[in-house]
Structure formats: C-alpha cells, structure tokens
N, CA and C atoms as a LAMMPS dump frame, in Angstrom:
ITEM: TIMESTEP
0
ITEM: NUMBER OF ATOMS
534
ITEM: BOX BOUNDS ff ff ff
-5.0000000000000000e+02 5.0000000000000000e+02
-5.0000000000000000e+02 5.0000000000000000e+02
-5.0000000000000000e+02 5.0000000000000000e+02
ITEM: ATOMS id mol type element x y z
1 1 1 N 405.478 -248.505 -387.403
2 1 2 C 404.423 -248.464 -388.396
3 1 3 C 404.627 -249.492 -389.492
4 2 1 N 405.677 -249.998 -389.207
5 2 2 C 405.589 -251.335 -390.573
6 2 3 C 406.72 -251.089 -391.611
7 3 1 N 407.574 -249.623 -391.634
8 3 2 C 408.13 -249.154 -392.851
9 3 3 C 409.513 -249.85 -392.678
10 4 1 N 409.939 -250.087 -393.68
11 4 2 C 411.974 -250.465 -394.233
12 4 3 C 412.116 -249.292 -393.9
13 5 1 N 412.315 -247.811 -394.239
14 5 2 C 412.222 -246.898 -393.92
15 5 3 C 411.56 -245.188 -394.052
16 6 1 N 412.435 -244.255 -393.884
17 6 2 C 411.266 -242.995 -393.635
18 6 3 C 412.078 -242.211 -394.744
19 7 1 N 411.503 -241.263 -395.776
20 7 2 C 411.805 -240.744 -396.681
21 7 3 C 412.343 -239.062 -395.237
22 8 1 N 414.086 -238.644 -396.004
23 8 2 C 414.827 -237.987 -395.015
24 8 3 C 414.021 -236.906 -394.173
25 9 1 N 413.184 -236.187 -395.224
26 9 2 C 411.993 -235.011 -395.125
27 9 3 C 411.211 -235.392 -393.991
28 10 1 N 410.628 -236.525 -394.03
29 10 2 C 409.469 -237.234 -392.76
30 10 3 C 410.136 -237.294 -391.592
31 11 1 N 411.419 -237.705 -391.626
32 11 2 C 411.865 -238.247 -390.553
33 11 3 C 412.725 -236.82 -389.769
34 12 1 N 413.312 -236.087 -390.639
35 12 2 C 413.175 -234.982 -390.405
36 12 3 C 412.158 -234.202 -389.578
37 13 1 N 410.813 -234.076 -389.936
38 13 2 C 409.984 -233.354 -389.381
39 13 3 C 409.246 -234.552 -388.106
40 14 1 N 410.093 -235.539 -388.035
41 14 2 C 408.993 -236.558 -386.785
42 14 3 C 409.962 -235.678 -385.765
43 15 1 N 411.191 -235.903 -386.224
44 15 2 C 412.196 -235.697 -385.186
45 15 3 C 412.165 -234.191 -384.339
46 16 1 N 412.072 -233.521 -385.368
47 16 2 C 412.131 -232.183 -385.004
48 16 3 C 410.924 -232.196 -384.033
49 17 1 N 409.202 -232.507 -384.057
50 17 2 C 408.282 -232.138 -383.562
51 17 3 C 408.295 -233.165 -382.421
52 18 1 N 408.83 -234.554 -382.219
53 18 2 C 408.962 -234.715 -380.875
54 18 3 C 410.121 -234.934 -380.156
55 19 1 N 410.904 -234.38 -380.702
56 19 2 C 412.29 -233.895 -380.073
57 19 3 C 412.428 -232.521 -379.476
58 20 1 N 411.396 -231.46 -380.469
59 20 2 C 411.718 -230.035 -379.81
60 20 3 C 413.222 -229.035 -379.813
61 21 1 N 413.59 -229.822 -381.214
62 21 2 C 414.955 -229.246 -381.484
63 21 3 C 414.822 -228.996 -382.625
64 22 1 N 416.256 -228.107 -383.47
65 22 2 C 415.81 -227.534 -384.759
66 22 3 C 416.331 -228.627 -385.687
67 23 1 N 416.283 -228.354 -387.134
68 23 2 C 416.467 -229.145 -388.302
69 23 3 C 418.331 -229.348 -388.433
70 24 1 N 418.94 -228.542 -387.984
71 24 2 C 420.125 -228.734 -388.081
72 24 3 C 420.749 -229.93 -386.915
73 25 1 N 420.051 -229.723 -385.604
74 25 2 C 420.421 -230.506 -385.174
75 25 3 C 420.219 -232.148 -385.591
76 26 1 N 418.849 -232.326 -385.917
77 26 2 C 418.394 -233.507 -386.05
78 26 3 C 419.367 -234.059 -387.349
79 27 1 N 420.081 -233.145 -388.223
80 27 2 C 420.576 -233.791 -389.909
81 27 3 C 421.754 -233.675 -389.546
82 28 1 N 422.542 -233.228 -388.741
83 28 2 C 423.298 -233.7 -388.007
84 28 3 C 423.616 -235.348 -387.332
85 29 1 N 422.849 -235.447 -386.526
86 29 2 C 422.242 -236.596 -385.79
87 29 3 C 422.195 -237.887 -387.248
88 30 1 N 421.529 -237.346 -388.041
89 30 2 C 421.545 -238.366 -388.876
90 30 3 C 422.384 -239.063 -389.599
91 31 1 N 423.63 -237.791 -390.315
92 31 2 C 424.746 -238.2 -390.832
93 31 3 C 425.305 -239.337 -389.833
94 32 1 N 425.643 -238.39 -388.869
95 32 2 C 426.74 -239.215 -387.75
96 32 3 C 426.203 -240.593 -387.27
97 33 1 N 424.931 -240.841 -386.835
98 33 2 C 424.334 -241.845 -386.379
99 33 3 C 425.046 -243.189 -386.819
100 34 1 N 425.733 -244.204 -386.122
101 34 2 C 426.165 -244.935 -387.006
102 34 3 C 425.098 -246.585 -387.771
103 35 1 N 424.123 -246.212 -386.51
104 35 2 C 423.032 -247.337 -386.447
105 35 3 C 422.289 -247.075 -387.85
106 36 1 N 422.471 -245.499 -388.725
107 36 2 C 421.439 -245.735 -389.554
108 36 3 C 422.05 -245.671 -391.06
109 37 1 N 421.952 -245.771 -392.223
110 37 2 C 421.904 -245.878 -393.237
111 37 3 C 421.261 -245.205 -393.973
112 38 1 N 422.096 -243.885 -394.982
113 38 2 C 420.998 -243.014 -395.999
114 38 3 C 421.333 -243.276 -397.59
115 39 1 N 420.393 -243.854 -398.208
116 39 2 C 420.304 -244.21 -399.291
117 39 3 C 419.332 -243.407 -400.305
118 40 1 N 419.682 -242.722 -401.273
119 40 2 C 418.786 -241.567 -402.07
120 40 3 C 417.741 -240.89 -401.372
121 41 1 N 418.013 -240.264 -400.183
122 41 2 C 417.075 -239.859 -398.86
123 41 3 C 415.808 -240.639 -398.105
124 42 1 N 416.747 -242.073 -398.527
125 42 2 C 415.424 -242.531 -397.757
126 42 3 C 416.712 -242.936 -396.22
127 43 1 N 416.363 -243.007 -394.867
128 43 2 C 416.785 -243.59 -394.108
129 43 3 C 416.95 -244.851 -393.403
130 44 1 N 417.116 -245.854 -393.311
131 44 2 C 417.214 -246.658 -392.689
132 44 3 C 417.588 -247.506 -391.372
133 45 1 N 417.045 -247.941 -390.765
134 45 2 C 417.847 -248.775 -389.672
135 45 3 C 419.21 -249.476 -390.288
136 46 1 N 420.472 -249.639 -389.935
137 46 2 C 421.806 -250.386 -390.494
138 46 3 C 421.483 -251.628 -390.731
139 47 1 N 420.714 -252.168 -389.786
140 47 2 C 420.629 -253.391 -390.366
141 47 3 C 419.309 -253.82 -390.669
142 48 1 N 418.255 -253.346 -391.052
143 48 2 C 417.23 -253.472 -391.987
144 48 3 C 417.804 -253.355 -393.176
145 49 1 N 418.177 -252.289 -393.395
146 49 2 C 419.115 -251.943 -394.61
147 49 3 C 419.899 -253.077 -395.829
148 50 1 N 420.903 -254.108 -394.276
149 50 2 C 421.374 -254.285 -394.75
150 50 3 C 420.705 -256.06 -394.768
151 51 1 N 419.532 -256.439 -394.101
152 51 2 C 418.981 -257.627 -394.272
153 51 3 C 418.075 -257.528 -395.629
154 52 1 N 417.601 -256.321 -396.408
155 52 2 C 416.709 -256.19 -397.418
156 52 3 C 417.649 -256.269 -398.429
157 53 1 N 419.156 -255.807 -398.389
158 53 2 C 419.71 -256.179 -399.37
159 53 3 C 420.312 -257.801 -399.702
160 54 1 N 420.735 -258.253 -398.532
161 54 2 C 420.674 -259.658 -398.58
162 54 3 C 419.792 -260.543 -398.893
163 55 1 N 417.945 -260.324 -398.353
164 55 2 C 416.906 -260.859 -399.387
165 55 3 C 416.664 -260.538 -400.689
166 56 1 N 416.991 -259.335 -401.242
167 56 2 C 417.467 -259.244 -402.517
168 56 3 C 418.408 -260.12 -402.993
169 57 1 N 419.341 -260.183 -402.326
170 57 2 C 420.859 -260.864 -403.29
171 57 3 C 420.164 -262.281 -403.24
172 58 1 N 419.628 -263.066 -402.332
173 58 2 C 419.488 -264.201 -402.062
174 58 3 C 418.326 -264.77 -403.22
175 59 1 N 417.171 -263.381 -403.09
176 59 2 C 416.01 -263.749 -404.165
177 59 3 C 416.916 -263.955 -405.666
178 60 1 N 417.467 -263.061 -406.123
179 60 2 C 418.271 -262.788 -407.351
180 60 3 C 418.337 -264.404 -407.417
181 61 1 N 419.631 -264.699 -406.73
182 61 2 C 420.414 -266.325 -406.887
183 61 3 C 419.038 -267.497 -407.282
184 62 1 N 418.33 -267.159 -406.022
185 62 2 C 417.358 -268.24 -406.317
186 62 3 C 416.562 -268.089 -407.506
187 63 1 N 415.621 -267.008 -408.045
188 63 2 C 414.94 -266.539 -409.274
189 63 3 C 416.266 -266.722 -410.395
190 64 1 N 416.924 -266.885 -410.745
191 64 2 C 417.812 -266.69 -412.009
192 64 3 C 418.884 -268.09 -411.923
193 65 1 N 418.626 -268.872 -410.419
194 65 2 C 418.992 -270.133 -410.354
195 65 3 C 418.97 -271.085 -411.751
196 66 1 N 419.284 -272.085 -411.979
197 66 2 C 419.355 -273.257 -413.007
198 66 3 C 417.526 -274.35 -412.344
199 67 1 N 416.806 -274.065 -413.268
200 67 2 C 416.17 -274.881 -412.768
201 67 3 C 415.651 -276.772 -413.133
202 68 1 N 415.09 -277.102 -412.543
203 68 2 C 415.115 -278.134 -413.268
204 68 3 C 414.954 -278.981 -414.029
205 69 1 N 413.842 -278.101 -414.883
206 69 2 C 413.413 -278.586 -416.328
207 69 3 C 414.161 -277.906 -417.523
208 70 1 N 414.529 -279.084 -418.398
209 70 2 C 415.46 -277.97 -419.679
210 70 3 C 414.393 -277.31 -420.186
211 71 1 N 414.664 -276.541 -421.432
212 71 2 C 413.608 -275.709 -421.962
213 71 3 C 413.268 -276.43 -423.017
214 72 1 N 413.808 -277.712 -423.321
215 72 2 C 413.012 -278.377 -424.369
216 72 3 C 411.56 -278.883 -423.951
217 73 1 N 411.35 -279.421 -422.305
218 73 2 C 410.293 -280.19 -421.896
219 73 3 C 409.388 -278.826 -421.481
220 74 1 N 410.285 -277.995 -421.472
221 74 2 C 409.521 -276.433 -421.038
222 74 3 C 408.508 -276.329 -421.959
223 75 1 N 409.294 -276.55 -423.316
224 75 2 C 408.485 -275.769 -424.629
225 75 3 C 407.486 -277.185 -424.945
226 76 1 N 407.819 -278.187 -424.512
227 76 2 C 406.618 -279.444 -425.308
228 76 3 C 405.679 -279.135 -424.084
229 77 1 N 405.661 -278.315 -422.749
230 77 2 C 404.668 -278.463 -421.972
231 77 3 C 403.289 -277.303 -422.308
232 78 1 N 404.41 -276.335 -422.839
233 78 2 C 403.947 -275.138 -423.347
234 78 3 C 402.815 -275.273 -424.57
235 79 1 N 403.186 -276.071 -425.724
236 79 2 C 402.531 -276.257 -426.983
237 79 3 C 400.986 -276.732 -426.756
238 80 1 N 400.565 -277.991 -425.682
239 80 2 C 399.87 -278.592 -425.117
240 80 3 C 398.95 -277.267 -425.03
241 81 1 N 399.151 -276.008 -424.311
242 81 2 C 398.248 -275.544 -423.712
243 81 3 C 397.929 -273.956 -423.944
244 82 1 N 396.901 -274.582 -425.551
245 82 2 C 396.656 -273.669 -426.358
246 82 3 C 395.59 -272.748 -425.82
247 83 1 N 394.789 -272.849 -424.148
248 83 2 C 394.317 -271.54 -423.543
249 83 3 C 394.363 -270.582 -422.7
250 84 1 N 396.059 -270.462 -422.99
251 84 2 C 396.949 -269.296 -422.995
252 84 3 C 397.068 -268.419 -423.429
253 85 1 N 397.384 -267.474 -422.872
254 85 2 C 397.629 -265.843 -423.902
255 85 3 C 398.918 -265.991 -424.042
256 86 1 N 399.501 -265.01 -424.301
257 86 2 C 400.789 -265.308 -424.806
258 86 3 C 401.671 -264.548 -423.52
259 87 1 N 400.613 -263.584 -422.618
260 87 2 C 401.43 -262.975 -421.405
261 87 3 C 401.663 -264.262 -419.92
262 88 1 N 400.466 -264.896 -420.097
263 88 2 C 400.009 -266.1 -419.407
264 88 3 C 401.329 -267.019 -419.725
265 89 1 N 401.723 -267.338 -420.914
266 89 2 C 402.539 -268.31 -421.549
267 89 3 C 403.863 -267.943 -421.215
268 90 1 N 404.049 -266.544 -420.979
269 90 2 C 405.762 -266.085 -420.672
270 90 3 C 405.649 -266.49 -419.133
271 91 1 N 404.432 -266.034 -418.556
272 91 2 C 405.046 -266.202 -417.365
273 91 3 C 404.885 -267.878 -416.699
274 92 1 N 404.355 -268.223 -416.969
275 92 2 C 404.348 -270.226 -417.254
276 92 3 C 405.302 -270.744 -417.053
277 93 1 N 406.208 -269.887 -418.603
278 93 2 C 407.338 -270.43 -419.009
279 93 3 C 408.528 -270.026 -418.096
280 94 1 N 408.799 -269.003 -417.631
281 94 2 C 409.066 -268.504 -416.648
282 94 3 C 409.417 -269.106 -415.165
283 95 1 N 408.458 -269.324 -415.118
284 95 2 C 407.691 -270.098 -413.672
285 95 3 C 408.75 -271.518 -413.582
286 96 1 N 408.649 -272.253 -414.946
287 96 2 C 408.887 -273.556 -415.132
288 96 3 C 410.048 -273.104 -415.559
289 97 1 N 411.121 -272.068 -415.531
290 97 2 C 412.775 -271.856 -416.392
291 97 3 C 413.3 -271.437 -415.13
292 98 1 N 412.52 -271.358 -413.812
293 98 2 C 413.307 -270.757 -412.355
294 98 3 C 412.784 -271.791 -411.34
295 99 1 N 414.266 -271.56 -410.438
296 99 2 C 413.934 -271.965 -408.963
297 99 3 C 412.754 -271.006 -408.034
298 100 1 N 412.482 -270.371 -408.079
299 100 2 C 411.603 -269.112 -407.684
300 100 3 C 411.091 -267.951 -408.913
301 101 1 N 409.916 -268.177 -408.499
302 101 2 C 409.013 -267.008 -409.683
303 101 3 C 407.763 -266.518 -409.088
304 102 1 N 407.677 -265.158 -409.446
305 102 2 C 406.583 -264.577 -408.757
306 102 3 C 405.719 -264.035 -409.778
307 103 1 N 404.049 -264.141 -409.751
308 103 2 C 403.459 -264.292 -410.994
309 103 3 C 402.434 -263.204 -409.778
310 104 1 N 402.128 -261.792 -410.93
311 104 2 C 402.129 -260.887 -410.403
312 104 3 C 400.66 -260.103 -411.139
313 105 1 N 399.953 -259.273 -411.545
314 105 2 C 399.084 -258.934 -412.515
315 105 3 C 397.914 -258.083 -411.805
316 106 1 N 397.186 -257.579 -412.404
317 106 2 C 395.758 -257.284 -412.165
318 106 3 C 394.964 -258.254 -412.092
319 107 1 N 394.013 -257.728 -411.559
320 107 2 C 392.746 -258.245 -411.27
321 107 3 C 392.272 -258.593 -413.087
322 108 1 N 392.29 -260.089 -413.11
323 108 2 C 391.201 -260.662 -414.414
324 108 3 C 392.44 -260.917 -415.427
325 109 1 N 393.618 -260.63 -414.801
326 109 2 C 394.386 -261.109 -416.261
327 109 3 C 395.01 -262.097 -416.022
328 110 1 N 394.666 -263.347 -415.129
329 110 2 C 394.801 -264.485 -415.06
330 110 3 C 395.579 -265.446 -414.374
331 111 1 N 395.856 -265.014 -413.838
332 111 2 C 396.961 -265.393 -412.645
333 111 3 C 396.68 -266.548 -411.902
334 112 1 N 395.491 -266.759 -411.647
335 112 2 C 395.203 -267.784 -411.307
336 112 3 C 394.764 -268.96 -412.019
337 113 1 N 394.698 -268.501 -413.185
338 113 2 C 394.473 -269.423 -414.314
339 113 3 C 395.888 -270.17 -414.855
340 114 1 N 396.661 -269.332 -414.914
341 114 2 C 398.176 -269.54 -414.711
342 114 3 C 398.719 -270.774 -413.604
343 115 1 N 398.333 -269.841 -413.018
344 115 2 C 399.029 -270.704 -411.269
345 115 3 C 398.355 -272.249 -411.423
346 116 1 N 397.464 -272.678 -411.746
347 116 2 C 396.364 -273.666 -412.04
348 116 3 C 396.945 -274.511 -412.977
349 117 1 N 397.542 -273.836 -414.506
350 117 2 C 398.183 -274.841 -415.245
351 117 3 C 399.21 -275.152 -414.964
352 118 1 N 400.528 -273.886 -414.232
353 118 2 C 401.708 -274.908 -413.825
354 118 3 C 401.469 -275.453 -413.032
355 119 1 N 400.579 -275.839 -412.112
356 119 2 C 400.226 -276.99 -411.103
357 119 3 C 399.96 -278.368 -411.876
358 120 1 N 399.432 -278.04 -412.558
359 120 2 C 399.107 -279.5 -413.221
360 120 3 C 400.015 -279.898 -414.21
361 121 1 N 401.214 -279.016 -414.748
362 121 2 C 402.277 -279.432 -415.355
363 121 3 C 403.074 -279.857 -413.951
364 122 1 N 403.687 -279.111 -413.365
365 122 2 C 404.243 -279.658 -412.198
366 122 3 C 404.149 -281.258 -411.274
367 123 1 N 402.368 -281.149 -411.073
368 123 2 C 402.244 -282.427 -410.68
369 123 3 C 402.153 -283.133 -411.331
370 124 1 N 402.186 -283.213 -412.58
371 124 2 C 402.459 -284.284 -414.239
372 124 3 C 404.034 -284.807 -414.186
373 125 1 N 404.913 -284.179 -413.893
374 125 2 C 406.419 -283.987 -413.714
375 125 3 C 406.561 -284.449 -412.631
376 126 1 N 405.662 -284.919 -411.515
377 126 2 C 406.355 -284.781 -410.316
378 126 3 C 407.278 -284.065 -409.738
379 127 1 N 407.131 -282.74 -409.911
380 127 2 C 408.007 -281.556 -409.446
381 127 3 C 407.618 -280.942 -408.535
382 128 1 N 408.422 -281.009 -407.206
383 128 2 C 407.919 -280.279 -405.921
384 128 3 C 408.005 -279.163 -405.646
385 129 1 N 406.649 -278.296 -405.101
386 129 2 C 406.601 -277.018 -405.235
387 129 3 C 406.214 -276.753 -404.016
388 130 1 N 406.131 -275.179 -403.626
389 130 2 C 405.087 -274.58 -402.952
390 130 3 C 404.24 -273.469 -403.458
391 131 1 N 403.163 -272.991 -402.653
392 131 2 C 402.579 -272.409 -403.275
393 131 3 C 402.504 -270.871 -402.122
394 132 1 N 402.795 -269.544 -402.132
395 132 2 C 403.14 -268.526 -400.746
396 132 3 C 402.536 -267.388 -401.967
397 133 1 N 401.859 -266.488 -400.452
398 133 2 C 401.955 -265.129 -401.313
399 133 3 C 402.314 -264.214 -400.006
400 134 1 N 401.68 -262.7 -400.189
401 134 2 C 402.316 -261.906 -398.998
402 134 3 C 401.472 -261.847 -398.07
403 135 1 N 400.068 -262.022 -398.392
404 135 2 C 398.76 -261.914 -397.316
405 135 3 C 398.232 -263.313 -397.03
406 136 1 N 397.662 -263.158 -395.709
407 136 2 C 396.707 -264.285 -395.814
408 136 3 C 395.365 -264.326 -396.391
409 137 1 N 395.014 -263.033 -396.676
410 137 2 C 393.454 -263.517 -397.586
411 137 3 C 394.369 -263.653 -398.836
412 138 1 N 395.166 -263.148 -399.823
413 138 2 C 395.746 -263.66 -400.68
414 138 3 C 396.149 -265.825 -401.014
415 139 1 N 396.639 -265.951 -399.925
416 139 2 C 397.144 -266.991 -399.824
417 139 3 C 395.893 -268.069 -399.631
418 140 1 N 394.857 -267.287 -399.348
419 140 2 C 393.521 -268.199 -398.905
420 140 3 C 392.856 -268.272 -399.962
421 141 1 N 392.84 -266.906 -400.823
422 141 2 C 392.01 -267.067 -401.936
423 141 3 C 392.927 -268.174 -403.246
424 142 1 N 394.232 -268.078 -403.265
425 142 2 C 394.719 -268.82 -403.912
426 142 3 C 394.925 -270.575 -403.576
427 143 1 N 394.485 -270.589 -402.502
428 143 2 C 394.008 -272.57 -402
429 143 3 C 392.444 -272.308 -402.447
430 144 1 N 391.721 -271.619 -402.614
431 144 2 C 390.657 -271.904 -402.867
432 144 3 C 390.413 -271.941 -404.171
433 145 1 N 391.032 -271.633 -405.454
434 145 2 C 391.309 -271.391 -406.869
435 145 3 C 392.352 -272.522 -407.221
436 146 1 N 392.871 -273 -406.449
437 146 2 C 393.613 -273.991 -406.405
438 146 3 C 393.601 -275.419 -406.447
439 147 1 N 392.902 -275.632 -405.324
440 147 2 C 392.516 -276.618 -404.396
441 147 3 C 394.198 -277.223 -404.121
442 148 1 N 394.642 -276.343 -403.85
443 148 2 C 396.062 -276.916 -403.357
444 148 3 C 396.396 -275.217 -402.042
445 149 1 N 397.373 -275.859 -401.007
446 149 2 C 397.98 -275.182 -399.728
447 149 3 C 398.465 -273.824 -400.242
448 150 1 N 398.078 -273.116 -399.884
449 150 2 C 399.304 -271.769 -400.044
450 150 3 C 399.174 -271.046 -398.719
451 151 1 N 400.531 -270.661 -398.677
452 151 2 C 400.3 -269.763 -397.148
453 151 3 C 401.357 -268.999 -397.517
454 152 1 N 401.013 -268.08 -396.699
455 152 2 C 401.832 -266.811 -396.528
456 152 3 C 403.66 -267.125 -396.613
457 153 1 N 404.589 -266.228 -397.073
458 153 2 C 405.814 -266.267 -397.317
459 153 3 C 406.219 -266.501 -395.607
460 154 1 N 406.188 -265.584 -394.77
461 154 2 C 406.262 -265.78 -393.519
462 154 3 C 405.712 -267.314 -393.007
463 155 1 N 404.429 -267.76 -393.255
464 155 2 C 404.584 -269.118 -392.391
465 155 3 C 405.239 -270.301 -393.006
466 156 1 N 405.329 -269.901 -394.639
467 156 2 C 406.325 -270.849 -395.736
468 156 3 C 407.578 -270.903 -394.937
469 157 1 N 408.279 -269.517 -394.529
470 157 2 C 409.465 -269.789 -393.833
471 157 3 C 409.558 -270.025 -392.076
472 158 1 N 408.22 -269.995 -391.584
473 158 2 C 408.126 -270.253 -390.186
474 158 3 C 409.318 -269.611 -389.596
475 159 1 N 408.309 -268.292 -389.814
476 159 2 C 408.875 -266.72 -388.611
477 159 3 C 408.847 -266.756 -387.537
478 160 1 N 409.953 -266.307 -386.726
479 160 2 C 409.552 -266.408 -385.466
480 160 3 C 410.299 -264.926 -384.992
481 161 1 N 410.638 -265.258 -383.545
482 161 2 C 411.173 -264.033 -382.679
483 161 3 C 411.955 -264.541 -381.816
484 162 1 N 413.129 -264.079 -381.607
485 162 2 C 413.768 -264.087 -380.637
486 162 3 C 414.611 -262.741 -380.221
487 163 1 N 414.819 -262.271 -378.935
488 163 2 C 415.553 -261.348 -378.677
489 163 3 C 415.256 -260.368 -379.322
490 164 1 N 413.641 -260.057 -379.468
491 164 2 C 413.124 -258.568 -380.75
492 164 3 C 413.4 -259.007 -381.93
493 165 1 N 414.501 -259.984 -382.407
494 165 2 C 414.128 -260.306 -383.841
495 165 3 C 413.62 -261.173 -384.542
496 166 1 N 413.187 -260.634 -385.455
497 166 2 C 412.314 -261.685 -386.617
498 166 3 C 413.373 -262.495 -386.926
499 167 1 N 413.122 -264.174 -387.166
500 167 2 C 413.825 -264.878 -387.333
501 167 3 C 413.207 -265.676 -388.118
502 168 1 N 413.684 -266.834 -389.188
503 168 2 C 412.727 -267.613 -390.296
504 168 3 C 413.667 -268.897 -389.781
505 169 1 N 412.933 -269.699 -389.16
506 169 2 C 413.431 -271.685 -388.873
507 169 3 C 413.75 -272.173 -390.375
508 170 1 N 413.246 -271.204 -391.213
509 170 2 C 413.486 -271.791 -393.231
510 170 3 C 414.712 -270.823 -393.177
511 171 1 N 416.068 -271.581 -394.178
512 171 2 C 416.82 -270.609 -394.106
513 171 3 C 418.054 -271.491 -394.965
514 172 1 N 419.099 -270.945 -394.753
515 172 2 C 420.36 -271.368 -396.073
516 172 3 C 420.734 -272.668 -395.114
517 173 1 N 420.179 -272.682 -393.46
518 173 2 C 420.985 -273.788 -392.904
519 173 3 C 419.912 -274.552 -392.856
520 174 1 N 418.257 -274.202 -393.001
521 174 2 C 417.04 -275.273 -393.036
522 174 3 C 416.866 -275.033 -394.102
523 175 1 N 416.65 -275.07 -395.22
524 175 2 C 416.12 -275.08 -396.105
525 175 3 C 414.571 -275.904 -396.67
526 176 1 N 413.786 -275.221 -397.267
527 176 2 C 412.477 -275.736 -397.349
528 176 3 C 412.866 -277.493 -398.013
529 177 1 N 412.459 -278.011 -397.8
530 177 2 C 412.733 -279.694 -398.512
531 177 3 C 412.148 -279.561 -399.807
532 178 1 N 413.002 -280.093 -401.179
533 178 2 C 412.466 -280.106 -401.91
534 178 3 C 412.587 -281.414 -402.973
C-alpha cells in the first residue's frame, strides 16, 4: 500500500484476520522477527527502517551543509527585494544559507512567489540549481510558475529497480553535477 510502516495495533489485527491465529501469537512473531524493526509501535521492514534513517542523516548533512553564498551577499540580495513578507524573506534567506532547502506552505502564502525570486537571484549569481518536488502535478505546476524544469525528487535522482529494489543512478557515488 505505499506505507514506511504499520502502526503495531493494524498490523496486529491484518495479521491475526489473515493468518487465523490469536494476538499472542502474532506479538510474539513480531518481537522475535529479526527482518522487522519496532519503533514507538510503529513497525517496520529492517531495512526500510534503516534506509529512512539514512535519508534523514544524509538530508540533515546536506540542508545544514556550508553553502555557497556568505550571508553578507545573502543579506545585499535580500534588501533589493522589498515584495517580500518577512515569512517569504526567512525562507529566501534560508534557501540561499543551504545546500538543500525545502520551501513548504499553504495554498496563497507564496511559495511560488518565493521560488521565482531565488531563481532570479540564483541565475544573477550564476548559481546552479535544481528545481524537484514530491508529485508530478506538483512539479508541473511549479515549471509552469516558473518557466524553469522541475521534476519530481525520484526522476531528479533517476530511480530505478533492480532485484525488487528501488535504486537512485543519483547518489554519494553519482552525484547530481553541480
């Protein structure tokens, strides 16, 4: 169905109703299992588990990375562009103080108005970017607000499969060119 994993209760009652055995057996089964992983009752596959914590650790490094504008050219890019809010302006600034930043919001509070000015600070700088979100109508509506590429995080890292697993050709040994 798509899930990281099944809260203990659910998985509990899948097991029990198409297994045809009682609750003790199945929480049993679960402790011991060595393939799975229980974390504040949620369950996991071992190594889903343990690949979501590694895209965590990896996002961390990259988002909190050194990036490559100091914050002096940060703040003279900032002053320029007085039709900003000031939530618009953190995350700008933000955007332009990391190797990776994810600019996030409701509907109408500007995000794309955002995404629009660090583009044009960026391509002022000659600073190479990309542009990814998690969907493809997302990623479509943002080339069209854009007029610049965005595609999905998955084809940014060109997913693939091998042997049942998801695999990304983008990676610590390919890395996106930048």
């Amino acid at each position: 169905e798509g899930h990281l994993y099944l809260p203990r209760k659910e998985l509990m009652n899948r097991a029990v109703k198409l297994l045809g055995v009682d609750e003790t057996t199945v929480a049993g089964h679960i402790e011991q299992y060595k393939d799975l992983t229980v974390v504040k009752d949620r369950v996991y596959l071992a190594r889903i588990y343990a690949a979501e914590r590694y895209v965590e650790k990896r996002i961390n490094e990259m988002a909190f990375g050194s990036s490559p504008l100091d914050k002096k050219t940060v703040s003279s890019l900032l002053e320029s562009e007085l039709t900003l809010t000031e939530e618009q302006k953190k995350a700008v600034a933000l955007s332009l103080s990391r190797r990776l930043s994810v600019i996030t919001g409701l509907p109408g509070t500007g995000k794309t108005y955002s995404i629009n000015i660090l583009i044009r600070m960026l391509d002022r700088l000659g600073v190479t970017y990309e542009l990814a979100a998690p969907t493809g109508k997302a990623a479509k509506r943002i080339s069209e607000l854009t007029d610049r590429e965005a595609r999905t995080i998955h084809r940014l890292l060109e997913v693939g499969w091998a042997d049942g697993m998801m695999i990304f050709a983008r990676n610590e040994k390919n890395p996106l060119s930048s």
